[in-house]
N, C-alpha and C positions, 0 to 999 in steps of 0.2 A: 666516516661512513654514515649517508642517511639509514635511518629504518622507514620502511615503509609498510602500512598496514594494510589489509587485503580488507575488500569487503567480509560481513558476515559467507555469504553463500561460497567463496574462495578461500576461506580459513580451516578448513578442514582439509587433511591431505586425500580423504575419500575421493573431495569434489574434484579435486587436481588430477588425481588420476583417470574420472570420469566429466571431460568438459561439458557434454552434453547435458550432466545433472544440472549444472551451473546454469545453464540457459533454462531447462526447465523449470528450476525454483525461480528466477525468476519472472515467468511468465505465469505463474501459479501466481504471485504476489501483484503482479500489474492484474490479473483476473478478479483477484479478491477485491483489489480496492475498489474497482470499478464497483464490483459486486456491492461493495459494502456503500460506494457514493450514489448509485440508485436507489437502495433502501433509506436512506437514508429522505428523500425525497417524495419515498412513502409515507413516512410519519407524520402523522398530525398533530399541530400546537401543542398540544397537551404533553406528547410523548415528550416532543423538542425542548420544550421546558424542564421536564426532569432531568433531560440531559445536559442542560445550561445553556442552550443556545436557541436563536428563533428563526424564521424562517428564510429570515434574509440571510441569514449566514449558512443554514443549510444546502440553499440555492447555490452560496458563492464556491462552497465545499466541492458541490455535486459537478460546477465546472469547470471544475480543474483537469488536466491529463490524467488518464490513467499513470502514466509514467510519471507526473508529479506527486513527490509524496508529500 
């Protein structure tokens, strides 16, 4: 017998019973990154620096899919 693992958002028997949550959370999650890859875009050198990385990699971050994580 394989076992097979559910994602996070499908591992709770809440979400099983309510499919609908399941799609929500993750459109709450593709929302955020997004969110999070245009700020991201905001920051200037300074900030990108404390956070270890520089512009050119912020840029390559910011165009990525939302759906890619």
């Amino acid at each position: 017998m394989v076992a097979l693992s559910c994602p996070p958002a499908l591992s709770s028997t809440r979400s099983l019973r309510q499919p609908g949550l399941v799609l929500v959370t993750i459109l709450e999650q593709w929302l955020e990154r997004r969110r999070q890859r245009r700020a991201l875009l905001a920051l200037d050198e300074r900030l990108l620096n404390d956070f270890g990385i520089g512009a050119a990699d912020a840029w390559q971050e910011s165009q990525k899919p939302f759906w890619r994580a």
